[in-house]
HTML snippet that shows the backbone in 3Dmol.js (N, CA, C, O; Angstrom):
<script src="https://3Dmol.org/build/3Dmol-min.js"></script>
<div id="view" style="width:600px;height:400px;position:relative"></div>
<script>
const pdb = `
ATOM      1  N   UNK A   1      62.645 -54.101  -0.821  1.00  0.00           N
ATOM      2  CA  UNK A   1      61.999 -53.743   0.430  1.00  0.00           C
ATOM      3  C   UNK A   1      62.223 -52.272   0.773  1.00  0.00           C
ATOM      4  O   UNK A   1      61.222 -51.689   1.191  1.00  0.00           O
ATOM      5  N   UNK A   2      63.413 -51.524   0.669  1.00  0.00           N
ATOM      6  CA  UNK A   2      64.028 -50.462   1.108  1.00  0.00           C
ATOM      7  C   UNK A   2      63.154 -49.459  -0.245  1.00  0.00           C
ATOM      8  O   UNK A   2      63.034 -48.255  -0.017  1.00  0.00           O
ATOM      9  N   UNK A   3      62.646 -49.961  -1.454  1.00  0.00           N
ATOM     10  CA  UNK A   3      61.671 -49.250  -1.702  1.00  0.00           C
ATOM     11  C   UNK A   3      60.530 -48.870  -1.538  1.00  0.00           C
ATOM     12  O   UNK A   3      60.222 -47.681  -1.617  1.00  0.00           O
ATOM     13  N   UNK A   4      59.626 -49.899  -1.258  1.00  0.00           N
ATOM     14  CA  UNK A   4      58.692 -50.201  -0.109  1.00  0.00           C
ATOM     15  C   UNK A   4      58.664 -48.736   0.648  1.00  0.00           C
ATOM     16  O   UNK A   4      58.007 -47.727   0.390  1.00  0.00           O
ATOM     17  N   UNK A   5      59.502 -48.972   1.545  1.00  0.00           N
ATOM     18  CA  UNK A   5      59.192 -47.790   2.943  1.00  0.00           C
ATOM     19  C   UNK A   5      60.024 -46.596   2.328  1.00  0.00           C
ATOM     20  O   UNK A   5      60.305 -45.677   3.098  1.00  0.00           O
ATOM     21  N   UNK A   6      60.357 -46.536   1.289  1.00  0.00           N
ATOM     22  CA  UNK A   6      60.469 -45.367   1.004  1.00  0.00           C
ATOM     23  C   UNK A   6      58.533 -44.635   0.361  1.00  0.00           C
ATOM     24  O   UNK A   6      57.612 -43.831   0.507  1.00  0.00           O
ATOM     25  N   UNK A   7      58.986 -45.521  -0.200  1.00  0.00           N
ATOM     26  CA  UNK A   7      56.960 -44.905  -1.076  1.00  0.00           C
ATOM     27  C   UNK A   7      56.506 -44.816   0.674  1.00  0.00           C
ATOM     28  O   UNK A   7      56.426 -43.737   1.261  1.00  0.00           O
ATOM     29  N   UNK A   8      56.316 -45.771   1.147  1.00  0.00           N
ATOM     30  CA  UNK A   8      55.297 -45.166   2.795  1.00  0.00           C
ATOM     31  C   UNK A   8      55.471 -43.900   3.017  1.00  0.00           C
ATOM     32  O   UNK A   8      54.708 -42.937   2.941  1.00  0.00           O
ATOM     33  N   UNK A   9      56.884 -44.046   3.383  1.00  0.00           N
ATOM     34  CA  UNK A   9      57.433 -42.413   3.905  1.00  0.00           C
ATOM     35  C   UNK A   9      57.214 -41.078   3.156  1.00  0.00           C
ATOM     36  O   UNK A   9      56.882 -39.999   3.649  1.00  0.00           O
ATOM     37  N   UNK A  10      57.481 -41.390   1.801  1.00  0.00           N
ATOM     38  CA  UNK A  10      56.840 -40.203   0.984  1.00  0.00           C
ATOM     39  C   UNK A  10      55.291 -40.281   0.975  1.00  0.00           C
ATOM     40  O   UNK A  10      54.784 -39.162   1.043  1.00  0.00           O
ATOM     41  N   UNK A  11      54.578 -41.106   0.922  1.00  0.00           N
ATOM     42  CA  UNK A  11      53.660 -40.769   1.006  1.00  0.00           C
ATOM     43  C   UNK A  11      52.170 -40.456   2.678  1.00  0.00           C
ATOM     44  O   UNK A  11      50.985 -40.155   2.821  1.00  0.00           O
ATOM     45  N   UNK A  12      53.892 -40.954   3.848  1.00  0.00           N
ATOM     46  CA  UNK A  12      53.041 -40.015   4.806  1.00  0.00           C
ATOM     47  C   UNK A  12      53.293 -38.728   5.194  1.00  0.00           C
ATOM     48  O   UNK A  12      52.681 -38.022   5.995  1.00  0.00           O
ATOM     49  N   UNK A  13      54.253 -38.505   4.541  1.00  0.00           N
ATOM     50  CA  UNK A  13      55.077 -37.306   4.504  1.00  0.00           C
ATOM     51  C   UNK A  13      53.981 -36.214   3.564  1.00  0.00           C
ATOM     52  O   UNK A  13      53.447 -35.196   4.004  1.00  0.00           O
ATOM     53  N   UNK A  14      53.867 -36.714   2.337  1.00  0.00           N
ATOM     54  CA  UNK A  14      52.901 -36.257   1.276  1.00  0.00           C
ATOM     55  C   UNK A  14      51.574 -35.523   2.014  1.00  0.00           C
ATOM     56  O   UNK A  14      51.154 -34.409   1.702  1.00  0.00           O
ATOM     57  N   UNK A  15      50.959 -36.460   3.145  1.00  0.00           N
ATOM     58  CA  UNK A  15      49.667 -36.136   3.376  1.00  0.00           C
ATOM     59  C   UNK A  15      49.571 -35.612   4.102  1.00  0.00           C
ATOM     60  O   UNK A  15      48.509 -34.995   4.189  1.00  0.00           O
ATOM     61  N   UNK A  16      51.003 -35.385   5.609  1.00  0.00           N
ATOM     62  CA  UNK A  16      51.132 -34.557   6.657  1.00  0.00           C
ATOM     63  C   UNK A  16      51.237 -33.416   5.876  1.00  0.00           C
ATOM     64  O   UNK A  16      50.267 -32.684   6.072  1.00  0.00           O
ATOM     65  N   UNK A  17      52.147 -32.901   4.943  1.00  0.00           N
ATOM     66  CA  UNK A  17      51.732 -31.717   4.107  1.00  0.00           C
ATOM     67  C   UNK A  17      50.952 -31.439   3.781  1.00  0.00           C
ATOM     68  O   UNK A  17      50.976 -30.208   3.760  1.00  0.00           O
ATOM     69  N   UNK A  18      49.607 -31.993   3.243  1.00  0.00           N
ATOM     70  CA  UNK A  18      48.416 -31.870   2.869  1.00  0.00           C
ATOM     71  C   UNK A  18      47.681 -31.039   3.599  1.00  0.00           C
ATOM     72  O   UNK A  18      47.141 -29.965   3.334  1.00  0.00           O
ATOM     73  N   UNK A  19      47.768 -32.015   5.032  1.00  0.00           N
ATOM     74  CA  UNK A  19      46.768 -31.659   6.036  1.00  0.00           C
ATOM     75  C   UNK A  19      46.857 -30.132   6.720  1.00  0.00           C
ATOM     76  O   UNK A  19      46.046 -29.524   7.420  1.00  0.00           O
ATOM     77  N   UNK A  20      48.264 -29.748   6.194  1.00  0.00           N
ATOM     78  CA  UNK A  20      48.069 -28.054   6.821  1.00  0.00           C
ATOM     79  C   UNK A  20      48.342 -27.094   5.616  1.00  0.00           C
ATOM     80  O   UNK A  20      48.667 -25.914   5.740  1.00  0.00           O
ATOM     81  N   UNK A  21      48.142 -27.849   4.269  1.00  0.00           N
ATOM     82  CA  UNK A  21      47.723 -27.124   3.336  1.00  0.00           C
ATOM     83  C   UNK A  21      46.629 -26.966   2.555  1.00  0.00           C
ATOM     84  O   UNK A  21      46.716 -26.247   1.560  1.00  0.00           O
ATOM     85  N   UNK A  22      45.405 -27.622   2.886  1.00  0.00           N
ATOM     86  CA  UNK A  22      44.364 -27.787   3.124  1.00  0.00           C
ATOM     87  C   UNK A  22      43.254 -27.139   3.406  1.00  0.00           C
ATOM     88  O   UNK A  22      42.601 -27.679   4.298  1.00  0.00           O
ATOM     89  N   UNK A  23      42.749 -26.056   2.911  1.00  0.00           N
ATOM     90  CA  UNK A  23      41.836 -25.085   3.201  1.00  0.00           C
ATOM     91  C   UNK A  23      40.568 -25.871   3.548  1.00  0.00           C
ATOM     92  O   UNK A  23      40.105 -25.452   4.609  1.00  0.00           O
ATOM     93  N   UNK A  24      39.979 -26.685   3.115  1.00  0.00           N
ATOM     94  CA  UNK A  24      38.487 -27.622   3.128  1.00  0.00           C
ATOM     95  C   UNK A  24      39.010 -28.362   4.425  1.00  0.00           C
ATOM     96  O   UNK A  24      40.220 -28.551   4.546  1.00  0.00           O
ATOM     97  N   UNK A  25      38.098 -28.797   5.426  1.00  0.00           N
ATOM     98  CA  UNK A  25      38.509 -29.175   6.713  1.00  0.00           C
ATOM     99  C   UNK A  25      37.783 -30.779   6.560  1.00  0.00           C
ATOM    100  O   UNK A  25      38.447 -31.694   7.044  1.00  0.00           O
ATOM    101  N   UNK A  26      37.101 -30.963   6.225  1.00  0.00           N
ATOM    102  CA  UNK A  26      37.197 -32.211   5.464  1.00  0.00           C
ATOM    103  C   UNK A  26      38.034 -32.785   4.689  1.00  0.00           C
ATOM    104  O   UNK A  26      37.855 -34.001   4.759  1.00  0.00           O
ATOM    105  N   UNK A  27      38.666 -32.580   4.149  1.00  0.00           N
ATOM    106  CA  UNK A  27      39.831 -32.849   3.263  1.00  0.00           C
ATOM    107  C   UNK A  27      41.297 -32.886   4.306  1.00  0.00           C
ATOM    108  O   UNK A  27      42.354 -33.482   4.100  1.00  0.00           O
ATOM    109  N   UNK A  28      40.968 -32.173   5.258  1.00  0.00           N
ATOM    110  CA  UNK A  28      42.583 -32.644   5.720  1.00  0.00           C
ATOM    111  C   UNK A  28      42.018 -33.464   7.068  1.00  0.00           C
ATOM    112  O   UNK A  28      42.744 -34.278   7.638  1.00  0.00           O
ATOM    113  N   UNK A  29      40.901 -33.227   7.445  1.00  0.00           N
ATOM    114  CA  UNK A  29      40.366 -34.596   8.050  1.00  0.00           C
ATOM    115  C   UNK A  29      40.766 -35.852   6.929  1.00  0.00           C
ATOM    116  O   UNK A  29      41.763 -36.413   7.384  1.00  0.00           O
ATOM    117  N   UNK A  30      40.518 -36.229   6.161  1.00  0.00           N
ATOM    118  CA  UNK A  30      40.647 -37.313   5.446  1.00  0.00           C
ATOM    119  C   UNK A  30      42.266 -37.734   5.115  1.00  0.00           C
ATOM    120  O   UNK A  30      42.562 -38.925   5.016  1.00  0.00           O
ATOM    121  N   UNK A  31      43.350 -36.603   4.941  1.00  0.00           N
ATOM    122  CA  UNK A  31      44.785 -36.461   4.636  1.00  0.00           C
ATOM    123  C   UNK A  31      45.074 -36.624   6.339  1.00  0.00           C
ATOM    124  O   UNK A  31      46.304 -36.669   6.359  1.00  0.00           O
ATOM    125  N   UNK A  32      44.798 -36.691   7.196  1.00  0.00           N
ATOM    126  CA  UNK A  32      44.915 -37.403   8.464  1.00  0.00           C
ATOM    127  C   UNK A  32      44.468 -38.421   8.407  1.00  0.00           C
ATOM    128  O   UNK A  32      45.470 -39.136   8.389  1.00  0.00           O
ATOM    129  N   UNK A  33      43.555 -39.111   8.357  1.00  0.00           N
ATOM    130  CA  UNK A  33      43.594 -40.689   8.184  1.00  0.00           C
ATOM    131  C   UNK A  33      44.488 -41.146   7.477  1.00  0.00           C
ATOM    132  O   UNK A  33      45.161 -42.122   7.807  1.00  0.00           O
ATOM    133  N   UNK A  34      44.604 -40.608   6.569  1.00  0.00           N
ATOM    134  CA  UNK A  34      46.262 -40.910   5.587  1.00  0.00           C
ATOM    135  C   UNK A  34      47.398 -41.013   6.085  1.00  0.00           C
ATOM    136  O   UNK A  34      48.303 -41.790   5.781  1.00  0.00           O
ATOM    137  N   UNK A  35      47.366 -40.327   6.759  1.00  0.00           N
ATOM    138  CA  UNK A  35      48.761 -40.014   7.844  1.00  0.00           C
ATOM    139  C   UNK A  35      48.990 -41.232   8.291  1.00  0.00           C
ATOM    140  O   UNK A  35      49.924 -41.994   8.041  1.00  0.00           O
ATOM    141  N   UNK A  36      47.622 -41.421   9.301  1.00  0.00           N
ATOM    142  CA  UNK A  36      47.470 -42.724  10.679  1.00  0.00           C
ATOM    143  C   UNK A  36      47.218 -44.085   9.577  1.00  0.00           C
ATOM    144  O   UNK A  36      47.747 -45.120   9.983  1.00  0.00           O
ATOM    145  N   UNK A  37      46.780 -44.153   8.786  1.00  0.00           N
ATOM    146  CA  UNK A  37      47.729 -45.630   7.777  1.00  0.00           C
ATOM    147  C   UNK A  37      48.844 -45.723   7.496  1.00  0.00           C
ATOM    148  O   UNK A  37      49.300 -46.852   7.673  1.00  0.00           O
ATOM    149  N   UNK A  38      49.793 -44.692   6.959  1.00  0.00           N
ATOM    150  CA  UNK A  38      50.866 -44.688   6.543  1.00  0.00           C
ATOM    151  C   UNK A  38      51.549 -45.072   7.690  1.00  0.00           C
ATOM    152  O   UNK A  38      52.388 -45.957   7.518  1.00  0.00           O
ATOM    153  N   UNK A  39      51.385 -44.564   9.006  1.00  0.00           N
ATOM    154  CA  UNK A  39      52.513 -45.032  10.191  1.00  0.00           C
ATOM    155  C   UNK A  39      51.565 -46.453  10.494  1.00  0.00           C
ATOM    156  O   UNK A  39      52.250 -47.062  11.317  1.00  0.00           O
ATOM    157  N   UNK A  40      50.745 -46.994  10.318  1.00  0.00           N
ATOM    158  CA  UNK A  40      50.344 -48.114  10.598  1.00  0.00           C
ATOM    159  C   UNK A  40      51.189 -49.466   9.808  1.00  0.00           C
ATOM    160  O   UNK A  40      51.524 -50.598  10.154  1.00  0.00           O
ATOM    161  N   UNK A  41      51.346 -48.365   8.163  1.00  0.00           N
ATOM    162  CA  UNK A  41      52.071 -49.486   7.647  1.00  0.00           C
ATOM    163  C   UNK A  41      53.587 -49.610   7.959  1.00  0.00           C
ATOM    164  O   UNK A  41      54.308 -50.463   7.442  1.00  0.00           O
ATOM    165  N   UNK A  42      53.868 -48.979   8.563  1.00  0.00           N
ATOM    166  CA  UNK A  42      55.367 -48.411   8.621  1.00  0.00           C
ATOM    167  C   UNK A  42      55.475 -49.373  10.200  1.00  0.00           C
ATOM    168  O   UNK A  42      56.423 -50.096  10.509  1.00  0.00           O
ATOM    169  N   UNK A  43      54.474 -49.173  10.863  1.00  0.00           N
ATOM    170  CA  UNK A  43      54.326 -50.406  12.003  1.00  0.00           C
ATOM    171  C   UNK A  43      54.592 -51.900  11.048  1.00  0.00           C
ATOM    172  O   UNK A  43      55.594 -52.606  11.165  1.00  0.00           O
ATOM    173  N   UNK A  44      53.908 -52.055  10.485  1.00  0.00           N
ATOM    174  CA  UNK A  44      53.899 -53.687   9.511  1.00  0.00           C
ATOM    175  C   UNK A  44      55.125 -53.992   9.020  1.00  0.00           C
ATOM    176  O   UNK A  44      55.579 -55.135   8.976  1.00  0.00           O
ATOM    177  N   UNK A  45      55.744 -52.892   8.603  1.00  0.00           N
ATOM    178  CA  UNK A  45      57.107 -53.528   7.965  1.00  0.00           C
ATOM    179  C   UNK A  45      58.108 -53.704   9.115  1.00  0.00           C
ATOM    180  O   UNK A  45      59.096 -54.415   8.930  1.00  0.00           O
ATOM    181  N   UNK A  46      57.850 -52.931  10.608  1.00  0.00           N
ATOM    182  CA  UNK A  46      58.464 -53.256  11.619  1.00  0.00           C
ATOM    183  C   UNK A  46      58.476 -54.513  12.347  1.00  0.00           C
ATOM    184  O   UNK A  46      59.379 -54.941  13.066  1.00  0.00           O
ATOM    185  N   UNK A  47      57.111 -55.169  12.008  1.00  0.00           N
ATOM    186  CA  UNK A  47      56.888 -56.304  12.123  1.00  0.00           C
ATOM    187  C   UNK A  47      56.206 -55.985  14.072  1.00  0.00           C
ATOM    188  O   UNK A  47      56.301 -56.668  15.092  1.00  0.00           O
ATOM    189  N   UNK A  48      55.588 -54.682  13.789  1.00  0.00           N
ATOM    190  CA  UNK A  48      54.980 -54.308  15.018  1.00  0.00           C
ATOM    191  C   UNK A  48      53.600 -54.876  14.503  1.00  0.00           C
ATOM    192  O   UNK A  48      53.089 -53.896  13.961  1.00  0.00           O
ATOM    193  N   UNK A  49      52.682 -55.987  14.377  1.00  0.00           N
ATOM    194  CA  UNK A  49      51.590 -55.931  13.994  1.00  0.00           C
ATOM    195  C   UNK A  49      49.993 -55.407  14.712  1.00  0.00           C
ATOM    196  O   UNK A  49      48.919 -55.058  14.221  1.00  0.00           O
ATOM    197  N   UNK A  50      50.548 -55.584  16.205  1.00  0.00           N
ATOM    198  CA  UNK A  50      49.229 -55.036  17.022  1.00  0.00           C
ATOM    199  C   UNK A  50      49.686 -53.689  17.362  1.00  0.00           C
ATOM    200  O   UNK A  50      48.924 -53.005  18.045  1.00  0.00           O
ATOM    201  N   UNK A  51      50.759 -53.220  17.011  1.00  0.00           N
ATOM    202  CA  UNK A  51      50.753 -51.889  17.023  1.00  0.00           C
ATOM    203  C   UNK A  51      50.086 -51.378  15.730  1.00  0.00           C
ATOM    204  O   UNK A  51      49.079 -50.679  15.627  1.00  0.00           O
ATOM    205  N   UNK A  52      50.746 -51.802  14.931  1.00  0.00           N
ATOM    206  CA  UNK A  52      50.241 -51.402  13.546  1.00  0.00           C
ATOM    207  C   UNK A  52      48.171 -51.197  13.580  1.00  0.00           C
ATOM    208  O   UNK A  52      47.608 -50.255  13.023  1.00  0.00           O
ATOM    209  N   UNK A  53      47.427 -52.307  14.347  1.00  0.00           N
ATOM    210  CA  UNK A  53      46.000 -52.725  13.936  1.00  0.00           C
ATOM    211  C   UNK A  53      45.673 -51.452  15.142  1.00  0.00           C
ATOM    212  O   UNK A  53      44.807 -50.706  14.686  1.00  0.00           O
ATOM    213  N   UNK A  54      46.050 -51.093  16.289  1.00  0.00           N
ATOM    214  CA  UNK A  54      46.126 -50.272  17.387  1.00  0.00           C
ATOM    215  C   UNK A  54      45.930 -48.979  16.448  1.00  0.00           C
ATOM    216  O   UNK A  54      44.770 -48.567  16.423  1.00  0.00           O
ATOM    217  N   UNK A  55      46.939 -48.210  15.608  1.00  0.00           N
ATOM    218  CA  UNK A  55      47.348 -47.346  15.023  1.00  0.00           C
ATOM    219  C   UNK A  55      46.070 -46.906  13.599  1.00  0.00           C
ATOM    220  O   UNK A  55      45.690 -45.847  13.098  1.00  0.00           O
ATOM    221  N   UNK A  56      45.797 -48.167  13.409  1.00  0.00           N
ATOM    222  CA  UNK A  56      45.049 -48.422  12.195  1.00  0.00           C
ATOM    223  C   UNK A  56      43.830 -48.185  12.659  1.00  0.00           C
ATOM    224  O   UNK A  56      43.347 -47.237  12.040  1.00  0.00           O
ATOM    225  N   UNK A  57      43.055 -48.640  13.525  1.00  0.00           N
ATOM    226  CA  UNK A  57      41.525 -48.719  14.392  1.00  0.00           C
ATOM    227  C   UNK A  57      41.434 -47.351  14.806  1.00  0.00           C
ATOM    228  O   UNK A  57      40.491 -46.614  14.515  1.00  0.00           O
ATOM    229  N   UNK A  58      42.521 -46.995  15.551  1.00  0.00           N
ATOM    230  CA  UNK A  58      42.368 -45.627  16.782  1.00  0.00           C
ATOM    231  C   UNK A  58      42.469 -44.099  15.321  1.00  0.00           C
ATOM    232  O   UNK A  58      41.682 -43.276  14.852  1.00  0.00           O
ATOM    233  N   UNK A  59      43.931 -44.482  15.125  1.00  0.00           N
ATOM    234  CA  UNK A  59      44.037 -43.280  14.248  1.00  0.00           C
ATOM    235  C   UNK A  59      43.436 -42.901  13.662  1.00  0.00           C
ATOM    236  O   UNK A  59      43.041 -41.775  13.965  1.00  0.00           O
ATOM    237  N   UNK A  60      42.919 -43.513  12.422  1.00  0.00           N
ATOM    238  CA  UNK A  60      42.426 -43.555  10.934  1.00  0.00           C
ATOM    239  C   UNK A  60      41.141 -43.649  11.450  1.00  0.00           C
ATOM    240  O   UNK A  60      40.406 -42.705  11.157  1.00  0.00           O
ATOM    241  N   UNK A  61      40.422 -44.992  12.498  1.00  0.00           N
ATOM    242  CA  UNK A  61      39.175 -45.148  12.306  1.00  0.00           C
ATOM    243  C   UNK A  61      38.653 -44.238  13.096  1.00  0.00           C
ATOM    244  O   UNK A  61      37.883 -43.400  12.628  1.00  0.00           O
ATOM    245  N   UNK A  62      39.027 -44.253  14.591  1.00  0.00           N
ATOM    246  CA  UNK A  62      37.492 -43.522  15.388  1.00  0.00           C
ATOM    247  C   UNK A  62      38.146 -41.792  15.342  1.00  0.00           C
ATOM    248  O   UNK A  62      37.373 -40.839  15.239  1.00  0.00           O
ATOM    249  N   UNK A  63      39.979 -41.580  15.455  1.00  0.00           N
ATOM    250  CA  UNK A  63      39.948 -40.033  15.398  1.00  0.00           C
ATOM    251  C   UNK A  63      39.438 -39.299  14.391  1.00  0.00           C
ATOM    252  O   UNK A  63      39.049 -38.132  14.346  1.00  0.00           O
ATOM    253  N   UNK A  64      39.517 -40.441  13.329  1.00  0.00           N
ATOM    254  CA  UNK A  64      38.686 -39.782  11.851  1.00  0.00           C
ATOM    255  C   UNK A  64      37.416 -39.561  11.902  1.00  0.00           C
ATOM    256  O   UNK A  64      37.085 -38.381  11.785  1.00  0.00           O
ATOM    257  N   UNK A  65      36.486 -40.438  12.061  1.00  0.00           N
ATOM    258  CA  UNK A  65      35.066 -39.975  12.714  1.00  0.00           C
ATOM    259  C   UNK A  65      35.141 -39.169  13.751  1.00  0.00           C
ATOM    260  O   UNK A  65      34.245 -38.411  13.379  1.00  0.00           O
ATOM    261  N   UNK A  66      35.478 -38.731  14.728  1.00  0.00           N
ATOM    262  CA  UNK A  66      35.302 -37.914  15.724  1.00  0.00           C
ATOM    263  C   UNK A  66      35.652 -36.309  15.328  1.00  0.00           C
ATOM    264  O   UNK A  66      34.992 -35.338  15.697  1.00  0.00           O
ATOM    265  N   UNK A  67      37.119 -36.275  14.300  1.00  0.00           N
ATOM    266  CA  UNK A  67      36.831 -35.168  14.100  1.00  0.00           C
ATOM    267  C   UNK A  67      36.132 -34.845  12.738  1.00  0.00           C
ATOM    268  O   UNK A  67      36.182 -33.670  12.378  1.00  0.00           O
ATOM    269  N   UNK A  68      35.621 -35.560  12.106  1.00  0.00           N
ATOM    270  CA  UNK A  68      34.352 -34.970  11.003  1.00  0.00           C
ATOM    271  C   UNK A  68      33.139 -35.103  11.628  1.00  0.00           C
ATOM    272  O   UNK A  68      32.232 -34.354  11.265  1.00  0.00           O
ATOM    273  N   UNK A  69      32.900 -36.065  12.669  1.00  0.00           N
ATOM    274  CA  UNK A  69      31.610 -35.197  13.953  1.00  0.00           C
ATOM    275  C   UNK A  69      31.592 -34.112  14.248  1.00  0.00           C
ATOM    276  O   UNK A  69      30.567 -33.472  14.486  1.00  0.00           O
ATOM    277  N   UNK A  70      32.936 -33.617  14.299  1.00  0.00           N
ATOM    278  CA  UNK A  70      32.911 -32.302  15.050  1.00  0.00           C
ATOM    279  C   UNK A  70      32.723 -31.118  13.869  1.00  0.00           C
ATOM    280  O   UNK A  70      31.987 -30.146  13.696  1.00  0.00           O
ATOM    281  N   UNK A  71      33.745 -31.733  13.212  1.00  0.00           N
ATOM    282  CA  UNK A  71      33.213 -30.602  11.874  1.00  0.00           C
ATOM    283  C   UNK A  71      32.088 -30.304  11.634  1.00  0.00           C
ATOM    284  O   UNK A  71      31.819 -29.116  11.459  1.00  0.00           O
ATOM    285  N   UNK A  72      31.099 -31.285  11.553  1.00  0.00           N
ATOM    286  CA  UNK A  72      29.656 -31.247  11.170  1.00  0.00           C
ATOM    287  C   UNK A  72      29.027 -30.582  12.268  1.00  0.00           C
ATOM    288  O   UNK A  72      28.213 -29.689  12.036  1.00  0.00           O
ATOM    289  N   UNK A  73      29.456 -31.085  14.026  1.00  0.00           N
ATOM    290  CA  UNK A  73      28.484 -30.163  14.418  1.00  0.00           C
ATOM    291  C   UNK A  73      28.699 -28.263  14.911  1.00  0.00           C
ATOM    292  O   UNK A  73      28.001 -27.444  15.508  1.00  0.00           O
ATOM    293  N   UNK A  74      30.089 -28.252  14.241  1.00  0.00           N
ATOM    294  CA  UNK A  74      30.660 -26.803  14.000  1.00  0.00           C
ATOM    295  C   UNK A  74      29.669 -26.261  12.822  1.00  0.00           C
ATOM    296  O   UNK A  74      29.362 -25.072  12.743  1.00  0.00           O
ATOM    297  N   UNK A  75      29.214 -27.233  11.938  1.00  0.00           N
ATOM    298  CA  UNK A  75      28.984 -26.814  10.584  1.00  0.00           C
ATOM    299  C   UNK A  75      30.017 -26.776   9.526  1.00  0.00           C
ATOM    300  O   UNK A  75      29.642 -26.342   8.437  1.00  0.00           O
ATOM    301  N   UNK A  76      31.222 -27.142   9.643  1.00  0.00           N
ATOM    302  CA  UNK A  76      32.382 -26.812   8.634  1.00  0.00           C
ATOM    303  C   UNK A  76      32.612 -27.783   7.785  1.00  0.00           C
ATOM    304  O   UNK A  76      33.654 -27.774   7.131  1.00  0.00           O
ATOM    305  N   UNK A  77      31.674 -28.795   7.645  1.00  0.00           N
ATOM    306  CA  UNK A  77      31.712 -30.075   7.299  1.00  0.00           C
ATOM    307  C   UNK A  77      31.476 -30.375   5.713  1.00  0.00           C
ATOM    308  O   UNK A  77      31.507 -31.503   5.220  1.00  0.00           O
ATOM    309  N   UNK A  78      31.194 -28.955   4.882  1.00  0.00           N
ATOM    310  CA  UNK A  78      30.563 -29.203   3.568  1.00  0.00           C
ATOM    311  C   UNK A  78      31.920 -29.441   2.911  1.00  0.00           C
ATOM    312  O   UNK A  78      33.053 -29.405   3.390  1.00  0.00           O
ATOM    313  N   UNK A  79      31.301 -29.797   1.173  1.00  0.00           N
ATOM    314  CA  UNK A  79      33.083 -29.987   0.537  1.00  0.00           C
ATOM    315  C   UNK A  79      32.837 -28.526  -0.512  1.00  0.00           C
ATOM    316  O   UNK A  79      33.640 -28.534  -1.445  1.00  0.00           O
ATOM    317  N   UNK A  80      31.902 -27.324  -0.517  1.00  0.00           N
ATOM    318  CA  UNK A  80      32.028 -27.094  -1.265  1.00  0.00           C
ATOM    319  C   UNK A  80      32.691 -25.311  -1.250  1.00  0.00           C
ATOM    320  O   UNK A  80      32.629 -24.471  -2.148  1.00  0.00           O
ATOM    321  N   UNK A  81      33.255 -25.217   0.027  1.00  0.00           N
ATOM    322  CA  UNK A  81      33.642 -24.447   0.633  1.00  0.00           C
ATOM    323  C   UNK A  81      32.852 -22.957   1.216  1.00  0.00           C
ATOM    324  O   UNK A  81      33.344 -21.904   1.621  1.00  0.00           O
ATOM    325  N   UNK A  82      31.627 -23.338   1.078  1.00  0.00           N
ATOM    326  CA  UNK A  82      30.340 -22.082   1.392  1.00  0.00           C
ATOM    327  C   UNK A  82      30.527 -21.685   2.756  1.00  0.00           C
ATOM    328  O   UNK A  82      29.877 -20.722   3.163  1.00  0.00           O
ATOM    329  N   UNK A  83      31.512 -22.429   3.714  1.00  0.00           N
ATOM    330  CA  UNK A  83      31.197 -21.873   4.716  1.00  0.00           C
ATOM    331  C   UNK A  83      30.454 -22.536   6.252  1.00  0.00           C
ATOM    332  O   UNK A  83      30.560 -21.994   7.352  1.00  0.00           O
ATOM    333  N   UNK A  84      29.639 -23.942   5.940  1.00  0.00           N
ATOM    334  CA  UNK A  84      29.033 -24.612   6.445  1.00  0.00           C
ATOM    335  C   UNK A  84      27.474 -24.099   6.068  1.00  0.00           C
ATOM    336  O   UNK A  84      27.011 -23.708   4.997  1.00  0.00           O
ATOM    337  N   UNK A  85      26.830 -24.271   7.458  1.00  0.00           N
ATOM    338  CA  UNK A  85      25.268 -24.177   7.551  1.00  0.00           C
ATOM    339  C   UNK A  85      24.773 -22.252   7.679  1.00  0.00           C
ATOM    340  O   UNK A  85      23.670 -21.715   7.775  1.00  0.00           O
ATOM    341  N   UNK A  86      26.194 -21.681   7.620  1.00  0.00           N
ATOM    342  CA  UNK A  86      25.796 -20.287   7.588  1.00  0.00           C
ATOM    343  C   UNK A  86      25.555 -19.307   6.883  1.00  0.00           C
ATOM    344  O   UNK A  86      25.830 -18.154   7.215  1.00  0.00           O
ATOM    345  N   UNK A  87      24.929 -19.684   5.661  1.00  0.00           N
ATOM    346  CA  UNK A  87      24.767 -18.911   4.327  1.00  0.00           C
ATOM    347  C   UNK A  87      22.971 -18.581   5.011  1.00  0.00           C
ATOM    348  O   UNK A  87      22.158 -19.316   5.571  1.00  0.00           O
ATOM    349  N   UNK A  88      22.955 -17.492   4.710  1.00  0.00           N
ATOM    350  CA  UNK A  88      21.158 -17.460   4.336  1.00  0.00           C
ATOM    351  C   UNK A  88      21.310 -16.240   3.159  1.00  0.00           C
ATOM    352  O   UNK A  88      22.076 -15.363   2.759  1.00  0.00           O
ATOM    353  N   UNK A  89      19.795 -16.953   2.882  1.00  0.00           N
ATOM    354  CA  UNK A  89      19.376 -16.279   1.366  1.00  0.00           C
ATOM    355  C   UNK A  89      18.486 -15.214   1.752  1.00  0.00           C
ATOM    356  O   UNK A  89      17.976 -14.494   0.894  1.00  0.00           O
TER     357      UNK A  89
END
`;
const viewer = $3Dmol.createViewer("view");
viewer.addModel(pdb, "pdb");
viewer.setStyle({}, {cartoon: {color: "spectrum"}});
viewer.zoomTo();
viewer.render();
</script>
């Protein structure tokens, strides 16, 4: 078990690093949903379970859509790092 929440921990640990090393803003949008599972599961082994589904829905699901809404309507939303919608030819 005590290995278990070690892998969680490294690996929310892993993605909180990610997310502010992360140049593509999509990409650490997504290494944030990572985050908000990892403490969801870390709720489960607490045997917090409606915290855990709370953590899981809110975090991961709607802050994750809300901020790649926003990305997109910033424009910063591409994966291929151009810049968004502000290139002209």
């Amino acid at each position: 078990m005590l290995w278990i929440v070690i892998l969680i921990v490294g690996l929310t640990l892993g993605a909180a690093i990610a997310v502010l090393l992360f140049e593509n803003f999509l990409a650490a949008v997504a290494a944030s949903s990572v985050v908000s599972l990892g403490v969801a599961l870390i709720f489960v082994v607490l045997r917090a379970p409606d915290v855990a589904m709370t953590e899981a829905a809110v975090g991961a699901g709607i802050s994750g859509l809300i901020l790649a809404l926003g990305l997109r309507r910033l424009g910063l939303w591409r994966l291929d790092g151009s810049g968004g919608d502000r290139d002209h030819a």
